[in-house]
C-alpha positions in Angstrom: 12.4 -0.9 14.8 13.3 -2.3 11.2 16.6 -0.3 10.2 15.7 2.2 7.2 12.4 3.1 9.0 11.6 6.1 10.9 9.1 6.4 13.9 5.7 7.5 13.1 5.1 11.5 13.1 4.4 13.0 16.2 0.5 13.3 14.9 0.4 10.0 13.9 2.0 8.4 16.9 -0.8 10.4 18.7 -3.7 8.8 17.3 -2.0 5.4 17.0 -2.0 6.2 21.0 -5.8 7.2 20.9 -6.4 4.0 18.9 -4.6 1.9 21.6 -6.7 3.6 24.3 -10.0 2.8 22.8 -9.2 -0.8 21.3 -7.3 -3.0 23.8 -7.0 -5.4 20.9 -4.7 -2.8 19.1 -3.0 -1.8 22.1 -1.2 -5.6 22.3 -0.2 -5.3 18.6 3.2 -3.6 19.6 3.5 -4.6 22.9 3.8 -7.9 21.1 5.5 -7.1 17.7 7.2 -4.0 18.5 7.7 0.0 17.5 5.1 0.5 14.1 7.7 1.0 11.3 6.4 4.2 9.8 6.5 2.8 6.0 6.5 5.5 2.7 5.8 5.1 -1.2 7.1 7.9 -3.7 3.9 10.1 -4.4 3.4 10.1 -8.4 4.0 7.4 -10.8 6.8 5.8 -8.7 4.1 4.7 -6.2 1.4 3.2 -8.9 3.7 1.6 -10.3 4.5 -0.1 -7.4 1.1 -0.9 -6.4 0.7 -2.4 -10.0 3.8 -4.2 -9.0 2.4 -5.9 -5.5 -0.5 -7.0 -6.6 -1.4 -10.6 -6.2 1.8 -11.6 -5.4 3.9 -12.3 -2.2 5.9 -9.1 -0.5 8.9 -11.1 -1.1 8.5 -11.6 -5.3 7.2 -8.2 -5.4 10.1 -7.1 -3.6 12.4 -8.8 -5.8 10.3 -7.2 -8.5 10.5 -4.0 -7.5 14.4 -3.7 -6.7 15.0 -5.1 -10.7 12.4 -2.6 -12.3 13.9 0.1 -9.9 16.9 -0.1 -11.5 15.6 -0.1 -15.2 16.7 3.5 -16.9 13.9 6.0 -17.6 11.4 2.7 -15.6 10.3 5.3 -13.0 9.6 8.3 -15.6 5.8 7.7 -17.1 7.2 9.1 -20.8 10.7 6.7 -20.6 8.1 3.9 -19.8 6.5 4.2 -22.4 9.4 4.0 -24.8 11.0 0.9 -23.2 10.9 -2.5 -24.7 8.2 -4.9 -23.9 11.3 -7.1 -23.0 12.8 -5.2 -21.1 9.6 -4.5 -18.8 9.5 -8.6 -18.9 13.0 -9.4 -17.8 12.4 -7.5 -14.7 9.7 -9.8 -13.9 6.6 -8.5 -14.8 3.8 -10.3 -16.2 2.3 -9.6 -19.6 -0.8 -8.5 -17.8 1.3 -5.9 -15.7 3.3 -4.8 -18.4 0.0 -3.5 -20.2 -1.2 -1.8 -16.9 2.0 -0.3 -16.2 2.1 1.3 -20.2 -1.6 2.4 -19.1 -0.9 3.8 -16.1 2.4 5.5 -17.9 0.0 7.3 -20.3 -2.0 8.2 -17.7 0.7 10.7 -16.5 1.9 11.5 -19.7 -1.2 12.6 -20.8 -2.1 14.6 -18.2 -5.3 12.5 -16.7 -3.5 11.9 -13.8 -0.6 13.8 -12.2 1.1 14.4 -8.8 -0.9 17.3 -7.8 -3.4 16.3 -9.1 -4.0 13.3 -6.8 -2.8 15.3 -3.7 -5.5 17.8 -3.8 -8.5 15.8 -4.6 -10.4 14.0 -1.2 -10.3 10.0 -0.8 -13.3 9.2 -3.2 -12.6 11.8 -5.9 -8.6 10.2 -5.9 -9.8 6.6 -5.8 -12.4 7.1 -8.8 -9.3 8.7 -10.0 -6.9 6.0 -9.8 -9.2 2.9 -10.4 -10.6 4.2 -13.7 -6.8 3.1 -14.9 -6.6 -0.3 -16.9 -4.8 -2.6 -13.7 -5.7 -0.2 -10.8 -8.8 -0.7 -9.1 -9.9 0.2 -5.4 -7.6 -1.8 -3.3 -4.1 -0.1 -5.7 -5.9 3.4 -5.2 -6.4 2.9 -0.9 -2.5 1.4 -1.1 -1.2 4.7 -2.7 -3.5 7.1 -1.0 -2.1 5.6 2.7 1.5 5.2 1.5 1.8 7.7 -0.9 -0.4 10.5 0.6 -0.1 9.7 3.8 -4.3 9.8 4.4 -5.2 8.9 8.1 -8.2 7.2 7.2 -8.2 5.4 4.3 -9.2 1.7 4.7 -8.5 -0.9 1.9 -10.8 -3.5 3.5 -9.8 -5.9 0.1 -6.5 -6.9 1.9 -6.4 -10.5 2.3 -3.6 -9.6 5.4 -5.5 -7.0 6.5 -8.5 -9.3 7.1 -6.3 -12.2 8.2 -5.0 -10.1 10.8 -8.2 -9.2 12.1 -9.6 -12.7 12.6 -6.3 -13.4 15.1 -6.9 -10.0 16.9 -11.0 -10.0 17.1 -10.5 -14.0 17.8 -13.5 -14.7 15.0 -13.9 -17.5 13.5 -13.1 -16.9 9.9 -11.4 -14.0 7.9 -13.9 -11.5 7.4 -15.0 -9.9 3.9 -14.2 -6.4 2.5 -18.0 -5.6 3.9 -17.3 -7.3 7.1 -14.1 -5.8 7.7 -15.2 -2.5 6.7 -17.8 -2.5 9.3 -15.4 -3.6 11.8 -13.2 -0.9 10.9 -15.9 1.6 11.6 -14.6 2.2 15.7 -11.5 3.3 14.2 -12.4 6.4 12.1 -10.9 8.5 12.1 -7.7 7.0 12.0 -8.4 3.7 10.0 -5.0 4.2 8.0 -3.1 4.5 11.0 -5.4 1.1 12.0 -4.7 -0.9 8.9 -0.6 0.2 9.5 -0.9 -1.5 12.6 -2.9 -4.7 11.6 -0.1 -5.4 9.3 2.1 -4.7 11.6 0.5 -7.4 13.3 0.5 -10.0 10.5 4.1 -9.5 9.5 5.0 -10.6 13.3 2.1 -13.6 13.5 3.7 -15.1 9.9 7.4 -14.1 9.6 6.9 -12.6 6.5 8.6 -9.0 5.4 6.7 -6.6 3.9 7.6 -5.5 0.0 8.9 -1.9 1.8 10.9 -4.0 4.0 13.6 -4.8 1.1 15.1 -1.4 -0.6 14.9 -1.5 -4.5 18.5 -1.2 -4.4 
């Protein structure tokens, strides 16, 4: 178990145990790799933000990222956000790009067309619709913060490049599947396909070596 990180809940561990029952494939993932760290995001604008953060980049710049932004005053707080420098927002690494979808997804909050609550009562298709309709958040941010964030069993962002990558070494197929593909292969596990995708990268962080953006604290 990576230090920091708690076992899964006792309803989660159960189905990751009913998962392993019915997929022999997924049954070797921690035999191999180890106890499933049982990874969190903040629910809110912390945990956008750092879905804006991660995307299409490495865990370990995102990481790096994160743990400089983290530390910004007012960075985590959608109003401060909005008041801090373009500059500032820049020296802690992010991109022009990500600087406009972080002020977008900062008045998103601050406006009221998105909140906490908000998110946490609506189902998965309502919240994604939700999320994407954010300049810089589309599906594959909204499935991130809905598993990490909101803790939903069976949400499935089938646009991971990992997630498909790790599913071509464990179904032995000859290339990485698709979204579409991998969706479809994802159907056996509903309806757990969260605690599914938790385990597939599981599985890829032990087949490359490489940490996820969770695995380093912001500070």
């Amino acid at each position: 178990m990576i230090p920091g990180f708690p076992h899964p809940p006792p309803a989660a561990r159960a189905a990751l145990d009913a998962l392993a029952a019915a997929d022999p494939d997924l049954a070797r993932i921690e035999a191999a790799a180890g106890p499933l760290p049982w990874r969190r995001r903040a629910p809110g604008f912390p945990g956008l933000l750092q879905a804006i953060v991660g995307q299409q980049i490495s865990n370990q710049a995102a990481a790096a990222i994160w743990r400089r932004l983290h530390a910004v005053p007012g960075a985590l707080d959608p109003q401060a956000l909005l008041a801090l420098p373009e500059a500032t927002l820049r020296q802690a690494g992010l991109s022009r790009p990500k600087v406009l979808h972080a002020r977008a997804l900062a008045a998103a909050f601050a406006e009221g067309r998105l909140s906490e609550a908000g998110l946490a009562a609506m189902d998965n298709q309502d919240a994604v619709a939700a999320i994407a309709a954010v300049r810089g958040l589309g599906t594959w941010s909204a499935e991130i913060y809905l598993l990490f964030a909101l803790e939903r069993p069976d949400v499935f962002p089938a646009g991971d490049l990992a997630l498909a990558g790790a599913a071509a070494e464990l179904k032995r197929l000859a290339a990485r599947p698709g979204p579409a593909a991998l969706r479809v292969l994802a159907e056996p596990w509903r309806p757990w396909r969260a605690l599914a995708a938790r385990l597939l990268w599981h599985h890829w962080r032990h087949l490359t070596g490489r940490p996820a953006m969770d695995d380093l604290p912001p500070t």
